[in-house]
N, C-alpha and C positions, 0 to 999 in steps of 0.2 A: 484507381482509388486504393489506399492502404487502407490494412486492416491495423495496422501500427497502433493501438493506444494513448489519444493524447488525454493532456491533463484537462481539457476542456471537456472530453469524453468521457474524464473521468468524474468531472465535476458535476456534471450531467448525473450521469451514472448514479453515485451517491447521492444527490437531490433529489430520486427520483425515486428513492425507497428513506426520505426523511431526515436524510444527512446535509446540511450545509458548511460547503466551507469557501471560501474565495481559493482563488489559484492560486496565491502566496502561501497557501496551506497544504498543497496536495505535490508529491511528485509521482511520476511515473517509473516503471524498469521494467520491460516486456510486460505480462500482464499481472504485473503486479503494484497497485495504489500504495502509496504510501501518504500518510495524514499527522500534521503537527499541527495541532488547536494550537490555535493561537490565544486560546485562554490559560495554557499552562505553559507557555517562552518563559525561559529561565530558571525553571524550574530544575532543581539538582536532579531528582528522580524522574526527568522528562521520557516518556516513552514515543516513538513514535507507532503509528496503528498501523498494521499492513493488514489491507483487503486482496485478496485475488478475484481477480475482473471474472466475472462471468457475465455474459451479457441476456442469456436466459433468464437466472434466476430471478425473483422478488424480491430478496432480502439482501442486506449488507452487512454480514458480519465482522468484525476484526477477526483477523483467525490468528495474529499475534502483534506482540511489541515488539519494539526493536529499541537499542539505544539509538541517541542523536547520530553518535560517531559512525554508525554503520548505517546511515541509513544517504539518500541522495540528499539530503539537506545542504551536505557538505560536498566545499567543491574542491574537483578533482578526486573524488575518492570512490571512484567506476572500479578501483579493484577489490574493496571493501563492499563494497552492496554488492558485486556480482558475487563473490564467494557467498553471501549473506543470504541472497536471492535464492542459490541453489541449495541449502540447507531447508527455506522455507519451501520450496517447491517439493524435496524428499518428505519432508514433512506432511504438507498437503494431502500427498499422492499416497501415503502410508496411512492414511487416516481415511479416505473415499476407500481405499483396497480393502479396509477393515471394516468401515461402518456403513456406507454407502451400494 
């Protein structure tokens, strides 16, 4: 069995600290959620929400946005969210080293 992150898993995940969203709303990239409400499509200033999966914690926070363009929305563009990804992962990791 993998421990791979799916968007089912993730869907889960989030519903289960008070988040709803359908799969057409969530993608995955290693453990990282990403989430486009589908109540704000179209929107010029759209952000999309990135959560990092933990599968202990209780809570779901967004720990940032991201624009449409950089995020897995958009197909073909695995060279843009991995650079995107590793930005939010130094990110993350410099934040738990500081406050955590």
């Amino acid at each position: 069995m993998s421990n791979e992150l799916t968007t089912e898993m993730a869907r889960v995940w989030l519903g289960n600290r008070g988040l709803s969203y359908s799969p057409k709303e969530i993608r995955v990239y290693d453990d990282w959620i990403f989430v486009r409400d589908s109540q704000f499509l179209g929107d010029s200033d759209e952000d999309i929400d990135c959560y990092k999966w933990d599968s202990t914690s209780m809570f779901a926070e967004a720990w940032d946005g991201i624009s449409v363009a950089d995020s897995p929305f958009i197909k073909n563009n695995q060279e843009r969210v991995s650079e995107r990804v590793i930005r939010l992962e130094k990110e993350y990791q410099k934040y738990l080293r500081e406050y955590c």
